[in-house]
VOGU-3710 file (C-alpha; in Angstrom, 3 decimals, decimal comma):
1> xxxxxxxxxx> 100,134/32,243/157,382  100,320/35,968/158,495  100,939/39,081/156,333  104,188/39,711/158,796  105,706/36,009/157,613  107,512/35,858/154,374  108,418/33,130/152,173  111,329/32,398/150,461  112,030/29,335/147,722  114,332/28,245/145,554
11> xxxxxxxxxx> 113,267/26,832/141,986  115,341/23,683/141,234  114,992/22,907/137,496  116,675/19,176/136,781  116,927/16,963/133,373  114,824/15,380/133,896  113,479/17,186/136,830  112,094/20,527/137,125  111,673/21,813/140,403  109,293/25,001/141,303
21> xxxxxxxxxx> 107,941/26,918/143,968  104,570/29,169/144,180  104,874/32,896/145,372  103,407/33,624/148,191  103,721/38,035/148,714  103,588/39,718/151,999  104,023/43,082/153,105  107,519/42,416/153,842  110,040/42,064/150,832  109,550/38,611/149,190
31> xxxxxxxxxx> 112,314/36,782/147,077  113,096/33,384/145,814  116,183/31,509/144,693  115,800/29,731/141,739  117,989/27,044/141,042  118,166/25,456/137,423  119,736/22,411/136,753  121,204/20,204/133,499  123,325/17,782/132,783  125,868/17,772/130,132
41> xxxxxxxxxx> 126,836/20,082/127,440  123,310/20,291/125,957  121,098/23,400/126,726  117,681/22,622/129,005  115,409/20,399/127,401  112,110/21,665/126,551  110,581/18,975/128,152  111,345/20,042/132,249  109,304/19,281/134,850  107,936/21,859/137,649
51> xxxxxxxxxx> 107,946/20,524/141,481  107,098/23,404/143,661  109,042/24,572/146,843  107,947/25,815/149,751  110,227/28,073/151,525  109,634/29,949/154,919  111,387/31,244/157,789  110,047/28,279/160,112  110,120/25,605/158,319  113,016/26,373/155,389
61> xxxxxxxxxx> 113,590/24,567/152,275  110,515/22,175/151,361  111,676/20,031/148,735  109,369/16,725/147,741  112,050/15,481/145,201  115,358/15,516/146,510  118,118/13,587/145,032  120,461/14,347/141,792  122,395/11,757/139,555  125,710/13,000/138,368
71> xxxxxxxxxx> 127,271/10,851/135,600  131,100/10,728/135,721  132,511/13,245/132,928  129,799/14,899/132,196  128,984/17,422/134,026  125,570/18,233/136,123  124,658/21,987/135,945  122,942/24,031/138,891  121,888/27,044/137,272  121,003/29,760/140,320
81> xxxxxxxxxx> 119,243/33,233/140,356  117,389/35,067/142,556  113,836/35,865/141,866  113,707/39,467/143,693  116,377/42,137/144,653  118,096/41,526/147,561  118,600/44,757/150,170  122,066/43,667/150,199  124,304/40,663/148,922  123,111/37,072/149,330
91> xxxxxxxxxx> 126,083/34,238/149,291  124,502/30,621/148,583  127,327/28,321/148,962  127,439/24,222/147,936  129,015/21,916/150,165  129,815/18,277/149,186  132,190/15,352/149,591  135,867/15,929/148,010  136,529/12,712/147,769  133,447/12,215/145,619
101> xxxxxxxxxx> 132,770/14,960/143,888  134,265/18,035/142,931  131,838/21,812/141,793  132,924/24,305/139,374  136,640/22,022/138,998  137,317/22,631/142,624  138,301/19,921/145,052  137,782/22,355/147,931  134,241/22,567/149,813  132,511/24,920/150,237
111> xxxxxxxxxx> 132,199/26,694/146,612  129,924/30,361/147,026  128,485/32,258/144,302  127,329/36,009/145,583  124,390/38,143/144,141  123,829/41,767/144,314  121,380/44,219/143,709  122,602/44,595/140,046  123,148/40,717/139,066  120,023/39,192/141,210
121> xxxxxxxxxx> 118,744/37,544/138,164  121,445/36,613/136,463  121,749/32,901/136,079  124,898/31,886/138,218  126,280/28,379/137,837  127,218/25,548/140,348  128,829/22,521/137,446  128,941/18,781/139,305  130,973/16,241/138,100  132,703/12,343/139,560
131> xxxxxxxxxx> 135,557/12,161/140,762  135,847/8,481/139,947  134,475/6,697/137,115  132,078/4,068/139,557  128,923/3,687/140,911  128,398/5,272/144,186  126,225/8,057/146,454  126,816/11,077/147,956  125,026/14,648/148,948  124,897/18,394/148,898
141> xxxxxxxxxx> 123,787/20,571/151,141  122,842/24,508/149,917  122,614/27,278/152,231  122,309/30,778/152,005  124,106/33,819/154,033  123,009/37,285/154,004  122,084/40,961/156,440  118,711/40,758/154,163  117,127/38,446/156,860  114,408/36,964/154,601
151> xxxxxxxxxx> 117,637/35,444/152,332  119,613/34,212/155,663  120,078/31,209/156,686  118,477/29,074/154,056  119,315/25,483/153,622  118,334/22,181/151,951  120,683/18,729/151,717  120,413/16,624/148,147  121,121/13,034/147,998  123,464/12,503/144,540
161> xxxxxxxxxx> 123,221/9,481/142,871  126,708/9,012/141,338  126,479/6,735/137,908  129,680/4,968/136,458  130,028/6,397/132,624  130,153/4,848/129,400  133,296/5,609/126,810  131,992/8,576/124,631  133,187/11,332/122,543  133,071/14,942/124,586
171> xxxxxxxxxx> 133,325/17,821/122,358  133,924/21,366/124,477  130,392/22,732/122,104  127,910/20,742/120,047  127,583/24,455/117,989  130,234/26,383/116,738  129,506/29,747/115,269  130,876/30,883/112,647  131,110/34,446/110,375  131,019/33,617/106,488
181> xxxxxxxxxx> 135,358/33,275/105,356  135,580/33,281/109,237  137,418/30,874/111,748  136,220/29,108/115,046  137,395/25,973/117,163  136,142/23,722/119,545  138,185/20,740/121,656  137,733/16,733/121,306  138,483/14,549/124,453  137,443/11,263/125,633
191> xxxxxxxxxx> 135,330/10,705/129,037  136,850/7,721/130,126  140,507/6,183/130,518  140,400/3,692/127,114  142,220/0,428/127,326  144,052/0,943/123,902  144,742/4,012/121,832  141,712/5,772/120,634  141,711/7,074/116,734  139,041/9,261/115,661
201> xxxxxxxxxx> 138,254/10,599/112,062  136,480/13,799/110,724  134,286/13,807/107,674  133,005/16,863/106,613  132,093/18,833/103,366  135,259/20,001/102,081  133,593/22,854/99,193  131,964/24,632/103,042  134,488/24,087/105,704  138,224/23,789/106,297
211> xxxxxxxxxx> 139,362/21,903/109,355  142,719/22,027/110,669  143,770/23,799/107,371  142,668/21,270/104,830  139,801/20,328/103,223  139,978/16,424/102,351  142,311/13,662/103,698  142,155/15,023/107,278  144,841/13,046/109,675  142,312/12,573/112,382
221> xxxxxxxxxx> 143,291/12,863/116,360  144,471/10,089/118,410  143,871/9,540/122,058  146,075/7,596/124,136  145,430/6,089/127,694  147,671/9,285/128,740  146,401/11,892/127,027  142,869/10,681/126,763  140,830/13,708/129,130  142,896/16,527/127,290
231> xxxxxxxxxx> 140,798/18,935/125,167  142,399/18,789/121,432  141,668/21,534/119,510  139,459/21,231/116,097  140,482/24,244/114,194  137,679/25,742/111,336  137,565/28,342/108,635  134,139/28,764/106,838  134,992/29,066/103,000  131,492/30,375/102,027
241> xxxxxxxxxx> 129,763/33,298/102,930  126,499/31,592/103,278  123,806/31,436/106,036  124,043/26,861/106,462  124,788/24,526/108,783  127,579/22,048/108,170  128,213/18,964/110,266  131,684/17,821/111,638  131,560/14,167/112,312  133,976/11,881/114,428
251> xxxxxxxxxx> 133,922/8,012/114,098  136,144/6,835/116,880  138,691/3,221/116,055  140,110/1,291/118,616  140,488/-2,166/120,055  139,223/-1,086/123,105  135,675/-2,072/122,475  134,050/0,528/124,888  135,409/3,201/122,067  135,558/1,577/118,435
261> xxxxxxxxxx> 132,620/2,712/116,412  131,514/5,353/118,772  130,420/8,458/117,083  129,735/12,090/117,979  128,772/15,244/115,540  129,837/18,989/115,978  127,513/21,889/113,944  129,389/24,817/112,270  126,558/27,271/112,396  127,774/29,760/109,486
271> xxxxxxxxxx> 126,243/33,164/109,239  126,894/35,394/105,916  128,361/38,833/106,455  128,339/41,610/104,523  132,241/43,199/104,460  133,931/46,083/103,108  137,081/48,355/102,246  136,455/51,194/104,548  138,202/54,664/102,960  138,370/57,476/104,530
281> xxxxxxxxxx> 137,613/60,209/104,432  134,773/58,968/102,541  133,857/59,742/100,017  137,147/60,276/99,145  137,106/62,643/96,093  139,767/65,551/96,140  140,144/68,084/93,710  144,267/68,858/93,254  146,568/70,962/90,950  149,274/69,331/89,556
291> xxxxxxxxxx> 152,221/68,134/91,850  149,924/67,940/94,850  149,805/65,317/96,996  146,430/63,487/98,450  146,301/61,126/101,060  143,546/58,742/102,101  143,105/55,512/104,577  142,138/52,026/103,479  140,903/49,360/106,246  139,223/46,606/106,582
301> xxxxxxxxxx> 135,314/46,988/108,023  136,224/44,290/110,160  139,395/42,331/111,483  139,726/39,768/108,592  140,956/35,901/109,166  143,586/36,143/106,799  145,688/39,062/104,649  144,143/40,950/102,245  145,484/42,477/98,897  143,939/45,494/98,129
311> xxxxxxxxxx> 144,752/46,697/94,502  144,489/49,825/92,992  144,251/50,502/89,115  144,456/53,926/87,797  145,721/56,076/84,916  148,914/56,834/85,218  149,076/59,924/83,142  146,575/61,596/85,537  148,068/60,654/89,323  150,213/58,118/90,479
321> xxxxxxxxxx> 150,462/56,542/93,717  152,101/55,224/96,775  151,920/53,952/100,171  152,771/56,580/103,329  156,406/55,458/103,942  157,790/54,336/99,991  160,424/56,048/98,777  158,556/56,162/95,227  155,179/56,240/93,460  154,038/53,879/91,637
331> xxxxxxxxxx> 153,941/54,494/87,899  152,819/51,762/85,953  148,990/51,946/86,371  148,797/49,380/88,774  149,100/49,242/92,796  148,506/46,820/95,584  148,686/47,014/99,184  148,523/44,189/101,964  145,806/44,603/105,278  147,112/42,034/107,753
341> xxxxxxxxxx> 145,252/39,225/108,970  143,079/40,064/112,484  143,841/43,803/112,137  141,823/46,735/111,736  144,643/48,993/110,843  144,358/51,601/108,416  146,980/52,065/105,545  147,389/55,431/104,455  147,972/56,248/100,272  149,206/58,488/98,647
351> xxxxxxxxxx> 147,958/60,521/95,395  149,754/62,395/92,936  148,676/64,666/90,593  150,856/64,292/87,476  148,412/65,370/84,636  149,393/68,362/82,431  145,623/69,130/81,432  142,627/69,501/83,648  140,963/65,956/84,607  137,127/66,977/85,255
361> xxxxxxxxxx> 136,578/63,238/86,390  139,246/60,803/87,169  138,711/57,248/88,987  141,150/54,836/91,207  139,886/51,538/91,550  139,852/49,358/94,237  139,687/45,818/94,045  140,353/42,657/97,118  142,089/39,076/96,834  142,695/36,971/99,731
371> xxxxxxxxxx> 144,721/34,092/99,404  143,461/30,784/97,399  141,212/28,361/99,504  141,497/27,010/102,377  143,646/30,041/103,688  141,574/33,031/102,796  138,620/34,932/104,262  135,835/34,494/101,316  134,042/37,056/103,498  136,774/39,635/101,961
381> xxxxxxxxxx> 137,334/38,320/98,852  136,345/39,915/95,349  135,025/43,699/97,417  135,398/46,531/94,944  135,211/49,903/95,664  136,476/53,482/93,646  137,642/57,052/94,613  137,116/59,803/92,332  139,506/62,599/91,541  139,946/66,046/89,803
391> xxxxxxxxxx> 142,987/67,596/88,601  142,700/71,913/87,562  145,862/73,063/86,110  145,055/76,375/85,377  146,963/79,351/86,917  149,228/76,431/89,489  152,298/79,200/90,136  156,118/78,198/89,120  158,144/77,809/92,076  161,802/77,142/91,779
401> xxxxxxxxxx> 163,075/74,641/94,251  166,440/75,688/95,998  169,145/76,716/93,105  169,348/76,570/89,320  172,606/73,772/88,729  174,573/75,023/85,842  178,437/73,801/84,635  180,843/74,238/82,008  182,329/71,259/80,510  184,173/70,466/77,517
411> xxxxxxxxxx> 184,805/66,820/76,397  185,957/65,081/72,967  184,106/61,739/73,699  180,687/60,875/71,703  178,979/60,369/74,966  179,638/61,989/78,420  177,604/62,726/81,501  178,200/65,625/84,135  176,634/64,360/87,817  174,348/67,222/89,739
421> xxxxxxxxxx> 175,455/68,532/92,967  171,537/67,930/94,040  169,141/65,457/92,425  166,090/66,532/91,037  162,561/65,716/89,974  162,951/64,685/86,021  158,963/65,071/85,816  159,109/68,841/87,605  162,793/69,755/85,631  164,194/70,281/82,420
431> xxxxxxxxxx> 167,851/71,613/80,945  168,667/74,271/78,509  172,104/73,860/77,097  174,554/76,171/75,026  177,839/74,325/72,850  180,815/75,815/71,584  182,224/72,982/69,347  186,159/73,249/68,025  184,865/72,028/64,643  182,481/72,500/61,441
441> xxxxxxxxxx> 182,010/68,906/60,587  178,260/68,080/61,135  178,961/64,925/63,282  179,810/67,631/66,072  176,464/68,763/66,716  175,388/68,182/70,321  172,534/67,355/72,183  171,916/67,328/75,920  169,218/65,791/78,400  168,538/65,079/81,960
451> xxxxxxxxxx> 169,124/61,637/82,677  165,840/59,224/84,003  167,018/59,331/87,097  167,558/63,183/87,661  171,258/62,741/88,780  172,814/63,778/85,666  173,228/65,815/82,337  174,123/63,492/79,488  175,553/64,888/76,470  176,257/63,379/72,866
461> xxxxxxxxxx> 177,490/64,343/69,734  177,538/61,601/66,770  181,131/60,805/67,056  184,391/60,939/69,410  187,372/63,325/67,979  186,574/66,981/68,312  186,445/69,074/71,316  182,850/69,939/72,702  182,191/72,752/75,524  178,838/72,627/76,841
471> xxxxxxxxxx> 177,078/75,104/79,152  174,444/73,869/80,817  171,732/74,932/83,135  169,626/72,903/85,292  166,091/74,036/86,840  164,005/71,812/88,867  160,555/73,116/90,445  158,262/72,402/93,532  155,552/73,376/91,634  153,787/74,860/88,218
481> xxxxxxxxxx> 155,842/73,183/85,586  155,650/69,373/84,670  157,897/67,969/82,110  158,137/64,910/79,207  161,174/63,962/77,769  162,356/61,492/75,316  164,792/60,683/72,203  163,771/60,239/68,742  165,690/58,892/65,890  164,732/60,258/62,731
491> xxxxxxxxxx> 165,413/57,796/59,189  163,372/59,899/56,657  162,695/63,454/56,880  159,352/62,963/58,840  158,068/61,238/62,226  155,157/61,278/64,543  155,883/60,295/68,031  152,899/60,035/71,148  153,796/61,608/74,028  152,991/59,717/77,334
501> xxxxxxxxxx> 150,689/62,579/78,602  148,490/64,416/77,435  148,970/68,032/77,229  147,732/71,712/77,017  149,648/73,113/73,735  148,702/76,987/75,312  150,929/76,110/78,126  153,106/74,477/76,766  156,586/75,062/74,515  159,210/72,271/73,182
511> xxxxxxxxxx> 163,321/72,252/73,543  165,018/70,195/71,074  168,963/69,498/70,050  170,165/67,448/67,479  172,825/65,176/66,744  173,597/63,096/63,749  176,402/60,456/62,382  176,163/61,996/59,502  179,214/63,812/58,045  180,911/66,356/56,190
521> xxxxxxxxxx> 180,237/70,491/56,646  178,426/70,576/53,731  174,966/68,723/55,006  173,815/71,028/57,881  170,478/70,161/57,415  170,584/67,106/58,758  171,416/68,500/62,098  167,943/70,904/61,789  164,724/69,797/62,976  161,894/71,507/63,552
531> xxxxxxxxxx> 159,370/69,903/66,133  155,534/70,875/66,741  152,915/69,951/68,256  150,706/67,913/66,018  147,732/68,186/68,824  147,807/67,400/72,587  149,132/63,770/72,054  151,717/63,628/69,424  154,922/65,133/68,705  156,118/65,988/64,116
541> xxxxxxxxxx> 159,550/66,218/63,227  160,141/67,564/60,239  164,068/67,821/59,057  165,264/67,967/54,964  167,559/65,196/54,030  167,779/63,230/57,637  168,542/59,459/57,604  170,408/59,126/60,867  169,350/62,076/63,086  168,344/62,086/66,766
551> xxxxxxxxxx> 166,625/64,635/68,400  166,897/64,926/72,152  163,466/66,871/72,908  161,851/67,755/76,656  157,690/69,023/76,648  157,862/71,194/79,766  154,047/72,629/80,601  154,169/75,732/81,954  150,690/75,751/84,009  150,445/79,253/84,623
561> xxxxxxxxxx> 151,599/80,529/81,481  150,049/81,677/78,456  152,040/80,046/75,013  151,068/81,413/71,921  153,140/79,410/69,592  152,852/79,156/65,672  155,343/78,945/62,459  157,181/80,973/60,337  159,081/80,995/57,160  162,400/82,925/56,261
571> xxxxxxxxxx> 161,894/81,967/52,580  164,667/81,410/49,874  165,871/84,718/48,682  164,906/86,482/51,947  167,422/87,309/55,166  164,271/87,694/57,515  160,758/87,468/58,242  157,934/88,215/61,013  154,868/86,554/63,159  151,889/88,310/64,836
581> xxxxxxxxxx> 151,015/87,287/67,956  147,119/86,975/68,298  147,806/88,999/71,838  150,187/91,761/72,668  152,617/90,597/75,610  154,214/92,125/78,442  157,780/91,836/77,617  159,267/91,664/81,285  157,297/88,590/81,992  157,989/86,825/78,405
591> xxxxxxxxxx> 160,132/84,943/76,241  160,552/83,303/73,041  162,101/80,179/72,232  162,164/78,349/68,947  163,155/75,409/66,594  163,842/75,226/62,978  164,647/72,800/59,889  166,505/74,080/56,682  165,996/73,532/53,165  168,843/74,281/51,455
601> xxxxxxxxxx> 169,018/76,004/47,869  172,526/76,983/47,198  175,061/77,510/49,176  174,851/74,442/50,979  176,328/73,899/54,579  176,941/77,685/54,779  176,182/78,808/58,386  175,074/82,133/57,100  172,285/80,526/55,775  170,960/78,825/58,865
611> xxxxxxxxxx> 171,705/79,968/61,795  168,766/82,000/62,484  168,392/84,550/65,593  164,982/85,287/67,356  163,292/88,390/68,991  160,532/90,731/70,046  160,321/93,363/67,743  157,050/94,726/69,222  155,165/93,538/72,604  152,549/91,595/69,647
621> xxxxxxxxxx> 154,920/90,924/66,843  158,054/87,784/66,412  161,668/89,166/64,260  163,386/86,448/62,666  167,004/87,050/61,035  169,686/85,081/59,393  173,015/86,547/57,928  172,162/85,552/54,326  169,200/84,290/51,516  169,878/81,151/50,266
631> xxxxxxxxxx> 167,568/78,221/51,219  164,179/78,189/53,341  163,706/78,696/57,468  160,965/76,484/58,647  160,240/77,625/62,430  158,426/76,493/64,891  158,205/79,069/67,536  156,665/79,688/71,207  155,994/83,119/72,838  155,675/82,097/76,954
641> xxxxxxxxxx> 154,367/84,762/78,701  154,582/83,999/82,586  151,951/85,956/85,083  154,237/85,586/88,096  157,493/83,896/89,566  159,851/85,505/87,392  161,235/88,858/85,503  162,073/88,563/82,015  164,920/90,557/80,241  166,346/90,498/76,997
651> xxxxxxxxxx> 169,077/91,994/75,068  170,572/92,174/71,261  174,417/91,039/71,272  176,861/91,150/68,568  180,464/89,715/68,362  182,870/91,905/65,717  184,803/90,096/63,183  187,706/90,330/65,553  186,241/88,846/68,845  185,597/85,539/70,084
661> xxxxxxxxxx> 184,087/86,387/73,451  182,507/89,511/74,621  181,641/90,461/78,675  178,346/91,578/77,585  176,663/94,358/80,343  172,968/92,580/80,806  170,225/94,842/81,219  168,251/97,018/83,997  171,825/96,167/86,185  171,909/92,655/85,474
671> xxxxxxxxxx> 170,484/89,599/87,657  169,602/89,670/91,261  171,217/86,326/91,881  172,484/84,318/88,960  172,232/80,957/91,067  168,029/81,619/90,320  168,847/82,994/86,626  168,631/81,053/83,381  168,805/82,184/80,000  167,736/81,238/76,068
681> xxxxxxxxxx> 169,544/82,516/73,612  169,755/82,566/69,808  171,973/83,984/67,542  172,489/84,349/63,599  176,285/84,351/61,672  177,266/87,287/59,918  178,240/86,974/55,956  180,898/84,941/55,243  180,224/82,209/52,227  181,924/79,224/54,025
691> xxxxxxxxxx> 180,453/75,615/54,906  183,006/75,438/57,614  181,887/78,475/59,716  180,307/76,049/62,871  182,968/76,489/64,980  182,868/80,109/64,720  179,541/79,969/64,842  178,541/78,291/68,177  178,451/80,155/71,266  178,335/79,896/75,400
701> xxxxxxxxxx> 176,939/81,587/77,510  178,301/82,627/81,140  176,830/84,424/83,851  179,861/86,869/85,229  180,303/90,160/87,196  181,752/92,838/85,812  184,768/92,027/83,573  183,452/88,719/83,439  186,552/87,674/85,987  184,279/85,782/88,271
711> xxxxxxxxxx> 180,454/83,993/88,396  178,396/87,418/89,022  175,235/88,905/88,469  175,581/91,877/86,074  177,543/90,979/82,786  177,226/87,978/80,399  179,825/86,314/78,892  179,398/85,066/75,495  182,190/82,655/73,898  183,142/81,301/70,212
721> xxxxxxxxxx> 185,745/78,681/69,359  187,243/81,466/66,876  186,039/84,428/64,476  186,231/82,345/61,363  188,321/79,986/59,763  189,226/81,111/56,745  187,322/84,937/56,348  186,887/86,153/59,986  182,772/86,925/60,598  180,524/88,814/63,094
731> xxxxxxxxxx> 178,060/87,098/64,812  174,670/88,818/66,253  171,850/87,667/68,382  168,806/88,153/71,627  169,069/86,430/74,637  166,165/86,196/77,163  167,611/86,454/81,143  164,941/83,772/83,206  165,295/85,496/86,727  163,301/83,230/89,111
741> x> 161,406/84,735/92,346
//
């Protein structure tokens, strides 16, 4: 053979034959088509045997074995590649009898497959199978078509034995693959038309694998003569995440003898995965003041074969949390989410910082449960993960969100509740409330809080009768303050309550009111309390003589603020007393609000005695005044000094024997707007040596412009049921103006 001739050959690999040729190189580009060939579903067995091929441009194909055998339903595979690039495509087409066979589930001769430059040697597949179920012959012919002359006009004819085929159990794979906790499927059919209905059942390890959804007492599939050659589907979810293989067995029973007993076996081939909660961003660890809001994703590493709850447990003091989209948070500690089966999706949470003291470390954990066995993906099952928080409180400014709500209501009912124009926050709000009662029996002392639901201002008094006006102002905040709030009902003259969160007693001050069933004018100190902070945790009441007292009380934390509280006594025999501050304050950015119980030591129930007015008397020192000396002042006070967000001023006030209300001229030209303007007041009853002196006594407070005709910004109003009831009395007092910026 010359250097200018080239040879070109096809490799025909057959089970059981295995057809080669040798390379023979010229000058000129050489090439070969390889052809491999198997039969059935089974991969090439190692066992092939090489027959070379001789291919040249004179004398073409040289085959030396050259027939096939097809077996009816199972298919015989021509696997085809080229052995060297092609210059430009090569089409090798298969031609055969349509009435005996049919290629690649085509009745229509020929059937091509193409090569190019780029898929050359890539193993291209011509799949023969019977088109009747009998013994018979037939042929193929290949050729090839292409410009690259070496690869054009190849041919060689096969003789096909066709063999008749025996009843058998085809699965579409004799492997399935599976992912640990993951699904697969495969399809069951019969080869040949049975004379009877065809039953088969599964047996399989139940603890590994769940077929069809179940994992004992499978139903089995049944084949009729009808529906015999379709492809049922075997459906399989790996319930381990182990590395194993586990068999699938079919035992077929019929009384078509060709079928009963025959058997076939599928192989789940199971491969463990490692899975995982993906957050992001990761890590996720952020650092927020209080209020703030944090969000993160959560998603599956992978698309999982069935839901996923993800749970999250965290203290609920410190943050709570919610899902992108709730109306709510969460607030009980404990949260769970659902990923959706064959999704990737992320979920996005939410993070709230609720703490009132810094959190140097804080930790949500993450835990996964998929649904019990045979539904859920085991691969997903029992992950755990954590994010790690901080919470800084320090120096978080007070913002005042939209409008202070205040009203003026008057009710003789034991219980009543005024609705807010605008709902707010109960954890970022708090009320201060004034009452002017039309009587001196004890049972008319009032309390007032904001409802759980921020919607309303409830008020009480221990019993229905006598007429009650309450002022009341409303302030809710976007940021810097956080509040508690609760009830306590005091039976001895003591208690100790826990408050839900912790919190930092030097930013933090108390607002109490009390109410008792109690009666008569005589026993006013059952209706004063004062309340402390016994540390960080805990709430003491103290009150003389209480047995059926409630105190309506509200923590707010201040988390810019400075609070320098302490006590003082206005002891028996003494009008007054004073408290140093361990720091001097700046007066137009503090105030001072306090609480007090009362021992009584003659002249009991007189409202001279009690009713005790607070002050600044220097920017480092507390005044203290009542109108007379008999019995003991136990106070509890707070000086809450402000850096920013507000302007602080306060003024002395005194009503004459002969007024009830006064249009008081606030200071510095009054308030910039009153609808952003608060104030706390206390006041002290002039002498007058009656028990029945509370409703002359008990003032509210109104801001009005000048004349007090109209809501305004420059005067106060100040207003008492009468001036006495039997002597007429002064009254004299301080009130702090809360101007928010």
């Amino acid at each position: 053979m010359s250097q200018n001739q080239t040879i070109r050959y096809f490799l025909i690999i057959a089970i059981p034959l295995y057809i080669s040729c040798a390379k023979v190189i010229t000058q000129e580009q050489a090439g070969f088509l390889s052809l491999l060939l198997s039969t059935g579903q089974s991969s090439l067995a190692s066992s092939s045997t090489e027959i070379p091929v001789t291919v040249d441009r004179q004398t073409g194909i040289q085959i030396s074995a050259s027939g096939l055998t097809v077996t009816y339903a199972a298919l015989t595979t021509l696997a085809v590649k080229l052995s060297a690039k092609p210059t430009h495509d090569v089409t090798v087409s298969l031609s055969f009898d349509t009435t005996k066979l049919s290629v690649n589930g085509s009745g229509v001769s020929p059937v091509n497959l193409t090569f190019t430059e780029n898929n050359f040697d890539t193993l291209q597949n011509f799949s023969l199978d019977a088109v009747n179920n009998a013994n018979d012959t037939s042929s193929i012919s290949l050729t090839t078509q292409s410009t690259d002359t070496p690869y054009d006009s190849l041919s060689k004819s096969l003789s096909v034995n066709i063999q008749i085929a025996t009843a058998a159990i085809i699965s579409s794979v004799n492997t399935v693959s599976l992912d640990g906790g993951g699904t697969g499927s495969f399809g069951v059919r019969l080869n040949v038309l049975p004379t009877n209905n065809v039953n088969l059942t599964l047996s399989f390890s139940g603890a590994k694998l769940a077929v069809d959804g179940v994992t004992s007492s499978h139903p089995g599939l049944s084949f009729t003569p009808a529906n015999y050659s379709t492809l049922q589907t075997v459906n399989l979810r790996s319930l381990l995440n182990t590395t194993e293989s586990v068999n699938i067995g079919f035992i077929a029973f019929s009384s078509d003898a060709d079928y009963n007993s025959k058997s076939k076996t599928v192989s789940a081939s199971v491969t463990s995965n490692t899975r995982s909660i993906v957050l992001s961003p990761s890590p996720v660890s952020p650092s927020m003041k209080p209020a703030e809001v944090h969000s993160f994703t959560v998603a599956p590493s992978v698309a999982p074969t069935s839901d996923i709850t993800v749970s999250f447990t965290y203290t609920q003091s410190q943050v709570n949390i919610r899902k992108f989209g709730d109306v709510s948070y969460d607030t009980d500690g404990s949260f769970s989410i659902t990923l959706l089966s064959g999704s990737t999706t992320a979920q996005t949470i939410q993070v709230k910082a609720v703490s009132n003291i810094n959190v140097a470390s804080g930790t949500i954990s993450i835990a996964t449960t998929v649904p019990a066995s045979p539904n859920g993906d085991i691969s997903f099952d029992a992950l755990t993960t954590s994010t790690g928080y901080s919470i800084d409180t320090d120096n978080v400014p007070v913002a005042l969100n939209g409008n202070i709500q205040n009203g003026n209501q008057a009710t003789t009912s034991n219980s009543t509740t005024y609705t807010l124009g605008t709902t707010v926050d109960p954890a970022t709000s708090f009320v201060i409330c004034n009452f002017q009662t039309a009587g001196s029996d004890i049972v008319n002392a009032t309390t007032c809080q904001l409802n759980s639901s921020g919607t309303q201002v409830e008020v009480k008094k221990g019993a229905s009768g006598t007429n009650v006006t309450t002022n009341y102002y409303v302030m809710n905040f976007s940021s810097g303050i956080s509040v508690q709030r609760g009830a306590t009902v005091l039976t001895s003259g003591t208690a100790t309550i826990g408050l839900s969160q912790t919190v930092n007693t030097n930013k933090a001050f108390i607002i109490s009111y009390v109410r008792t069933t109690s009666t008569g004018a005589a026993n006013d100190n059952r209706k004063q309390v004062q309340v402390s902070f016994a540390d960080a945790n805990n709430l003491n009441f103290s009150c003389n003589g209480c047995t059926a007292t409630t105190v309506e009380w509200q923590v707010v934390q201040w988390h810019s603020a400075t609070v320098q509280s302490g006590t003082a006594t206005i002891a028996d025999t003494a009008s007054s007393t004073t408290a140093t501050l361990s720091s001097a304050v700046d007066l137009s950015k503090t105030f001072l609000i306090f609480n007090h119980s009362y021992t009584p030591n003659g002249g009991t129930g007189q409202e001279q005695n009690y009713f005790t007015s607070g002050a600044f008397s220097s920017t480092s020192q507390l005044s203290f005044q009542r109108g007379f000396t008999q019995g003991t002042i136990a106070i509890q006070y707070f000086a809450v000094s402000v850096p920013s967000g507000l302007v602080v001023k306060s003024n002395d006030f005194t009503l004459s024997t002969s007024e009830t209300n006064i249009c008081d001229v606030t200071p510095s030209g009054g308030v910039t707007d009153y609808l952003k303007s608060m104030m706390i007041t206390s006041n002290r009853t002039g002498t007058v040596a009656e028990d029945t002196a509370l409703d002359s006594s008990s003032l509210t407070y109104e801001f009005r412009n000048s004349g007090c005709g109209a809501a305004g910004n420059t005067n106060l109003k100040i207003t008492r049921y009468n001036n006495g009831d039997g002597t007429n009395h002064s009254l004299s007092g301080t009130y702090f103006l809360l101007e928010f910026n």
